[in-house]
N, C-alpha and C positions, 0 to 999 in steps of 0.2 A: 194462091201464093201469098195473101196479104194475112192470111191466118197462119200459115205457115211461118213467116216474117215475126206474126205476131207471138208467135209461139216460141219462138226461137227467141225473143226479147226478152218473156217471161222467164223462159230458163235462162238468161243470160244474168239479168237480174237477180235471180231466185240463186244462183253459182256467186255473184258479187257479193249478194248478203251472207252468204255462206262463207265466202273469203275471210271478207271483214270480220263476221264472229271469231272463224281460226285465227287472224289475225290477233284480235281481242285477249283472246284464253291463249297464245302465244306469248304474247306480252306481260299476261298476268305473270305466267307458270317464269319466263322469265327473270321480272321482276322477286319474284318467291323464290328463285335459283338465286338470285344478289343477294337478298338478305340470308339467305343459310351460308353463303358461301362469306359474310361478314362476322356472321354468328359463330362459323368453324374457324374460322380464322381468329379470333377472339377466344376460342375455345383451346385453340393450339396453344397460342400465347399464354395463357392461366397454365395450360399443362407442363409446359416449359418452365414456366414458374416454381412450379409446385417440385418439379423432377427436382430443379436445382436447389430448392428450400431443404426436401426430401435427405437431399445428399448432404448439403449441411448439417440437417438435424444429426443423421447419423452420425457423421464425423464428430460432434459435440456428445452423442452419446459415447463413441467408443471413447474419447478421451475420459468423460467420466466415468466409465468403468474401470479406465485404466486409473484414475486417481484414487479410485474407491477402490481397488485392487493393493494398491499403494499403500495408503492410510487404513487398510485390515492388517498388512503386512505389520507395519509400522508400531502398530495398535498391540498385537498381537508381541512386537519385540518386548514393545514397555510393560505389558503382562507379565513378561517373563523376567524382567530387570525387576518390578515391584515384588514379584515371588522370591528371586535371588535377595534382594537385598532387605525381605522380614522375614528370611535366613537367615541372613548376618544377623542382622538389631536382632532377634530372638538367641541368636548364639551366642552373641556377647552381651544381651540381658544375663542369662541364664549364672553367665560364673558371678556375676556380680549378686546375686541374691543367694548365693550357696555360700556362708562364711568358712 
């Protein structure tokens, strides 16, 4: 009986220390669950960031394509005004050098 007893202590023991380690590497894995879950969470917020920088950026580009869309248009009128008008000055050169 007292071997028995004794036996049964050992494993009792031998099941504590076994606890305890689970206990241990519970704790750790845990602890290692806190910091990813600080890390995503920090991760979210950058990505949130970024979406909404993202969507600015864009919006600053469409406008300046639409300014650059503008200023060819624009570009392109006064092309056609400087061709128009060394038509004239060439047409009303021209009587003036024929006596």
């Amino acid at each position: 009986n007292e071997q028995l007893l004794k036996m049964m202590e050992e494993r009792m023991m031998d099941v504590e220390q076994k606890l305890r380690h689970v206990k241990r590497l519970l704790r750790d894995k845990v602890n290692q669950l806190k910091e990813q879950i600080s890390k995503n969470t920090k991760a979210d917020t950058v990505v949130k960031d970024l979406y909404v920088e993202n969507a600015q950026l864009l919006k600053a580009l469409e406008m300046t394509e639409q300014r650059q869309k503008t200023a060819e248009r624009k570009n392109y009128l006064l092309e056609e005004k400087i061709a128009n008008l060394n038509r004239i000055v060439k047409n009303l050169a021209s009587p003036s050098f024929n006596p």
